[in-house]
C-alpha positions in Angstrom: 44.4 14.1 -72.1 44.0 12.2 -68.7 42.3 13.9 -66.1 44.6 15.6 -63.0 43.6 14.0 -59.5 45.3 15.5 -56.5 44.4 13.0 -53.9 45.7 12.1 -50.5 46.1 9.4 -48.5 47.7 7.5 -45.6 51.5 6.1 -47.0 49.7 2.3 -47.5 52.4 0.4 -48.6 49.9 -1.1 -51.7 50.1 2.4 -53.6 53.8 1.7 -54.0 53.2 0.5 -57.6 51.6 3.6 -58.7 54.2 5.8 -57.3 56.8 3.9 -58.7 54.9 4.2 -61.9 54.6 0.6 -62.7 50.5 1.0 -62.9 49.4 3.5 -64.5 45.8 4.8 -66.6 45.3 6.5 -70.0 42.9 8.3 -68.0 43.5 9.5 -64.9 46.9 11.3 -64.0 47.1 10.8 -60.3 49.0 12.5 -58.0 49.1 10.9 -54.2 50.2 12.8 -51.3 51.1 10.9 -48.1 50.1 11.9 -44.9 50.2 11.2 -41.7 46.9 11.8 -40.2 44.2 12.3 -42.5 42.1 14.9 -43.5 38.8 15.8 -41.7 36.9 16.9 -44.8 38.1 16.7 -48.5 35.6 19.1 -49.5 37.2 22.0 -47.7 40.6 21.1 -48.3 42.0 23.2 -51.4 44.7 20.8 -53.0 43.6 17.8 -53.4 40.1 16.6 -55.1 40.3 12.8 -54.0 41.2 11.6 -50.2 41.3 8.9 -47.5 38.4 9.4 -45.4 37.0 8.1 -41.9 33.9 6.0 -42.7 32.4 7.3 -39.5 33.8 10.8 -40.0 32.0 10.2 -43.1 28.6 8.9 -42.2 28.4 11.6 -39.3 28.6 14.5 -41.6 25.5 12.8 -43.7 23.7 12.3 -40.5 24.4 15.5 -39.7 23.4 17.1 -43.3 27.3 18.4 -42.8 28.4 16.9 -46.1 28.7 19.8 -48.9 29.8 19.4 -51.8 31.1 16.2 -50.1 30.9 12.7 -51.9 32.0 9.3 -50.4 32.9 6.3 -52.8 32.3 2.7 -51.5 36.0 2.0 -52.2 37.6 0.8 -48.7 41.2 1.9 -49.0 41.3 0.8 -44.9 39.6 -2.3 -44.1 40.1 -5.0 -40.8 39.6 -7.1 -37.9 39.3 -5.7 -34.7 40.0 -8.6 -32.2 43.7 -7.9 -32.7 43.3 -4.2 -32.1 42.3 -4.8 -27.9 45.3 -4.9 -26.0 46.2 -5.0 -22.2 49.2 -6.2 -20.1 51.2 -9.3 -20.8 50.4 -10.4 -17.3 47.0 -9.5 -17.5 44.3 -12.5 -16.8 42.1 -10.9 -18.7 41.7 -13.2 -22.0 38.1 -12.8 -23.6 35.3 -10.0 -24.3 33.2 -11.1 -21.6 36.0 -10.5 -19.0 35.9 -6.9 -20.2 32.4 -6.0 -18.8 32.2 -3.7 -15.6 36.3 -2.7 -16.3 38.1 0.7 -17.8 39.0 0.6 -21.2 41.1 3.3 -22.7 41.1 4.5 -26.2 42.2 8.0 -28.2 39.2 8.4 -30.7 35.7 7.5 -29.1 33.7 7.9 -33.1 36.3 6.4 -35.0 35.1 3.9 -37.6 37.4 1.1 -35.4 36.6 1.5 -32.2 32.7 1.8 -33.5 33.4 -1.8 -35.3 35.5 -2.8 -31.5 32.7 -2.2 -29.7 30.3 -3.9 -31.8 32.4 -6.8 -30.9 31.4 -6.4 -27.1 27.8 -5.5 -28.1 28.2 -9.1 -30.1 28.8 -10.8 -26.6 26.3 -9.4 -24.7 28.9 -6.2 -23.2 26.8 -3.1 -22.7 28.6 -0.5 -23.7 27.8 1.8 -20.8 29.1 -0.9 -18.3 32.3 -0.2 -18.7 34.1 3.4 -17.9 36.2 4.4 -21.3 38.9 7.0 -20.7 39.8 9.4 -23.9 43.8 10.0 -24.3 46.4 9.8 -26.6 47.8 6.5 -26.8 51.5 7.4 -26.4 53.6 10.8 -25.2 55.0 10.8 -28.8 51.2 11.5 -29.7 49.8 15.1 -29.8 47.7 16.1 -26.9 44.3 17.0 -27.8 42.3 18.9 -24.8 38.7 18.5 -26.7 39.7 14.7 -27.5 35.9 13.4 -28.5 34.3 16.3 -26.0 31.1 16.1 -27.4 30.8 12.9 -26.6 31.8 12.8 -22.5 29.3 12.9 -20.4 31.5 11.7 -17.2 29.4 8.9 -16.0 30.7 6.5 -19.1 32.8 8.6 -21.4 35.8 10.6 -19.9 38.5 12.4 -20.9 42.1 12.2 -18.9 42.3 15.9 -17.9 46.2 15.6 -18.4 46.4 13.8 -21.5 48.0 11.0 -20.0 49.3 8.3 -22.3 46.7 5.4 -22.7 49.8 3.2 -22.3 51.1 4.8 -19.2 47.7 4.0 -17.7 47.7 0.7 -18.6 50.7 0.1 -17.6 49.8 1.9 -13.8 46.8 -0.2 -13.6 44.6 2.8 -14.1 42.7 1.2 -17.2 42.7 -2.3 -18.1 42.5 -2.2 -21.9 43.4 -0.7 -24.8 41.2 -0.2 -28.2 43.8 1.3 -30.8 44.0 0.5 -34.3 47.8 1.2 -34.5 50.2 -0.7 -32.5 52.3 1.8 -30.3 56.0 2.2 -31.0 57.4 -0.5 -29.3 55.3 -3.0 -29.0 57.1 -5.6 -31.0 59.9 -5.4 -29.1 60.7 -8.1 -26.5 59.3 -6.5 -22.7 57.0 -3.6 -24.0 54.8 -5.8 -21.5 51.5 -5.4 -23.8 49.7 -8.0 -25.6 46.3 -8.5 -27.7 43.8 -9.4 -25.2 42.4 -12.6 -27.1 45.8 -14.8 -27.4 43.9 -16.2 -30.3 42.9 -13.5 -32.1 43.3 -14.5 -35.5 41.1 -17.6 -35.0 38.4 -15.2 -33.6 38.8 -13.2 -36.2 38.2 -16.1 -38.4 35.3 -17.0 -36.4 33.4 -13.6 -36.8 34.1 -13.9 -40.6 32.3 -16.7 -40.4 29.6 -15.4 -38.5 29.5 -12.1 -40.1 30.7 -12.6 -43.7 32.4 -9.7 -44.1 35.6 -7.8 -43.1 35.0 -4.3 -41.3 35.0 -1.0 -43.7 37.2 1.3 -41.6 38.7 3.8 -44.3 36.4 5.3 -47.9 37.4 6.6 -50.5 36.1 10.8 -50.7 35.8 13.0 -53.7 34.7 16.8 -54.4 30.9 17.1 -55.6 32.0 19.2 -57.9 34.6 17.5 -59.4 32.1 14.6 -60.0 29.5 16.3 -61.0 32.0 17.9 -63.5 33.4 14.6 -64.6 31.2 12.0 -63.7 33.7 9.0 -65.2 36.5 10.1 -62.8 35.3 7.8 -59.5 35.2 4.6 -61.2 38.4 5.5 -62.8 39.8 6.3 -59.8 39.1 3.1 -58.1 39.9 0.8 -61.2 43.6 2.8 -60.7 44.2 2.4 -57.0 42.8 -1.5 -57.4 45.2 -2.0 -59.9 47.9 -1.0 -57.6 46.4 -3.0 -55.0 46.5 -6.5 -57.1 49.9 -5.6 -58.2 51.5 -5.2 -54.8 49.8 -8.4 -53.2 51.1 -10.2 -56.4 54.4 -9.0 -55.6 54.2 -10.0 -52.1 53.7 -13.4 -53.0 56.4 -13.7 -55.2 58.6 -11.8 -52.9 57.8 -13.1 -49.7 61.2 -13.0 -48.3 60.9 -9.6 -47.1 60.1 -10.8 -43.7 60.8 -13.9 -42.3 57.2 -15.7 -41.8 55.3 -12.9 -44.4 54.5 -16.7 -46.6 52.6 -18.1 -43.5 50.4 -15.0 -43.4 49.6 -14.8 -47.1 48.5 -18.5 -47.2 46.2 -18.1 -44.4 44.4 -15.5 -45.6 44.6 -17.6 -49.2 43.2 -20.2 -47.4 40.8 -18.5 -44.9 39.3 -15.3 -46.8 37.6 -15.6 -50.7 39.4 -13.8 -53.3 36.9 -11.1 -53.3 37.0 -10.3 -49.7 37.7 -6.4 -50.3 35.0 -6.2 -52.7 34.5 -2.6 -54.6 31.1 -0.7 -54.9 27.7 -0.4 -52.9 25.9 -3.4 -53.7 28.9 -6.1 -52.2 29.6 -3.7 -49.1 25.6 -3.4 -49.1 25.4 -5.8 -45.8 28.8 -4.4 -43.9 27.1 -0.5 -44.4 23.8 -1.6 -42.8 25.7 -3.0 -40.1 27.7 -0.8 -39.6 25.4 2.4 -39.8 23.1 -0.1 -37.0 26.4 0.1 -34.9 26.3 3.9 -35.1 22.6 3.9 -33.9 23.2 1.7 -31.1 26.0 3.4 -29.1 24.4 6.5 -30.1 26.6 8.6 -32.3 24.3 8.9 -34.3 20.2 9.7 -33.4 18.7 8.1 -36.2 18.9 4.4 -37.6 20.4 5.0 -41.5 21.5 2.5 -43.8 23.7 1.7 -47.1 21.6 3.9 -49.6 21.6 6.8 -47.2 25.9 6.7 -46.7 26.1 6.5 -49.9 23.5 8.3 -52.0 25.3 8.7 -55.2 25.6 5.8 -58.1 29.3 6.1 -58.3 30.0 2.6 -58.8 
């Protein structure tokens, strides 16, 4: 009989074949719940036994020894560039990292595993993170307002918090701030006179660039699992993750054949064809081996966390 998973997960558009039922496993009955924010902890969640997790969240709570009966899967549900994810005013004449040295940059989640790989992109051009003044908010009104948004990480002389909960957006748009880090693209913003735009008009050729450099694409999301339910059936991770790859391969497969569903969707699919190796979004410790150190170094060096870790400490456990 296949074993029961209640796992859950942001509504990625790539599990679509697995809740339509076109992939499915002899051994693993899965059963996904959507949401729209994502769990802080899987282990102290009651109904589900699998879940989308923050890599930082994630790394933290080993720092921290905060990980009970708490097990993370190198399995990158959430992975990608951050060049496009810096945005400020249409107008703006700001057009490069360098430019953003000495200014206010405004962002709604100062640990999160993005804005940890966005600043190691100013770190990358010789930025110092404490030269600029970062302002905590949420990014639009329509987001909830969090009074303890990052608190233990303000210490008013670099990190702030907008006492009102301002909209990051409003800011910008006020010439209060003069950049955005967000990962999501506010509501709007493809619409003709929302008056924001990417900072690097290029983006996608630097992004191109720091593959080059780098040779990876930036972990942002893991794959988390119960201890317990591990330890109890020690099979179930790699099944898991041969599962949700499946549905993975199946949808970008689709998308290729069915690349009408937007007007241009073609263009993007060859240029990552043509740009990125097949096994770009590789599964397990030993391929995501380099992108961990790096990223647990990035950790370290803007100080959330107080010791330098690296791969084998995130992830301890021989899952796959």
């Amino acid at each position: 009989m296949a074993l029961k998973i209640r796992m859950k997960t942001r509504d990625w558009d790539f599990w679509t074949p697995i809740l339509l039922k076109d992939v499915k496993s002899d051994q693993i009955d899965l059963e996904l719940t959507r949401v729209m924010s994502l769990i802080d902890n899987v282990a102290e969640d009651p109904d589900c036994e699998a879940a989308e997790m923050s890599l930082s969240r994630y790394a933290m709570r080993r720092n921290t020894g905060n990980d009970r009966n708490l097990i993370g899967i190198p399995f990158f549900i959430m992975r990608g560039f951050r060049n496009r994810c810096i945005l400020t005013l249409e107008d703006s004449p700001l057009t490069t990292l360098k430019q953003l040295e000495g200014k206010r940059i405004g962002l709604s989640g100062w640990q999160d595993s993005g804005n940890t790989w966005t600043r190691a992109l100013l770190i990358e051009q010789g930025v110092p993170v404490d030269s600029i003044r970062w302002t905590l908010s949420r990014m639009t009104s329509a987001d909830k307002i969090d009074m303890n948004r990052g608190r233990e990480f303000w210490d008013n002389r670099v990190v702030f918090h907008d006492p009102e909960e301002t909209p990051l957006v409003e800011l910008l748009k006020a010439g209060k701030i003069d950049a955005i880090f967000q990962a999501f693209m506010p509501a709007g913003f493809y619409e003709k006179g929302y008056g924001l735009r990417q900072l690097q008009p290029d983006f996608v050729e630097q992004e191109k660039a720091w593959y080059g450099r780098w040779g990876f694409v930036p972990g942002i999301h893991i794959l988390a699992m119960k201890k317990d339910f591990v330890d109890a059936h020690p099979e179930a991770p790699g099944q898991l993750a041969e599962l949700l790859r499946s549905s993975q391969d199946m949808w970008l497969a689709k998308r290729r054949k069915y690349f009408e569903s937007t007007p241009w969707l073609i263009a993007s699919l060859l240029e990552m064809a043509r740009a990125l190796p097949k096994d770009w979004d590789p599964i397990g410790l030993e391929p995501n081996r380099e992108m961990l150190n790096e990223f647990a170094r990035q950790q370290y060096l803007q100080k959330l966390t107080g010791e330098l870790r690296d791969a084998d400490f995130l992830f301890p456990y021989k899952t796959l």
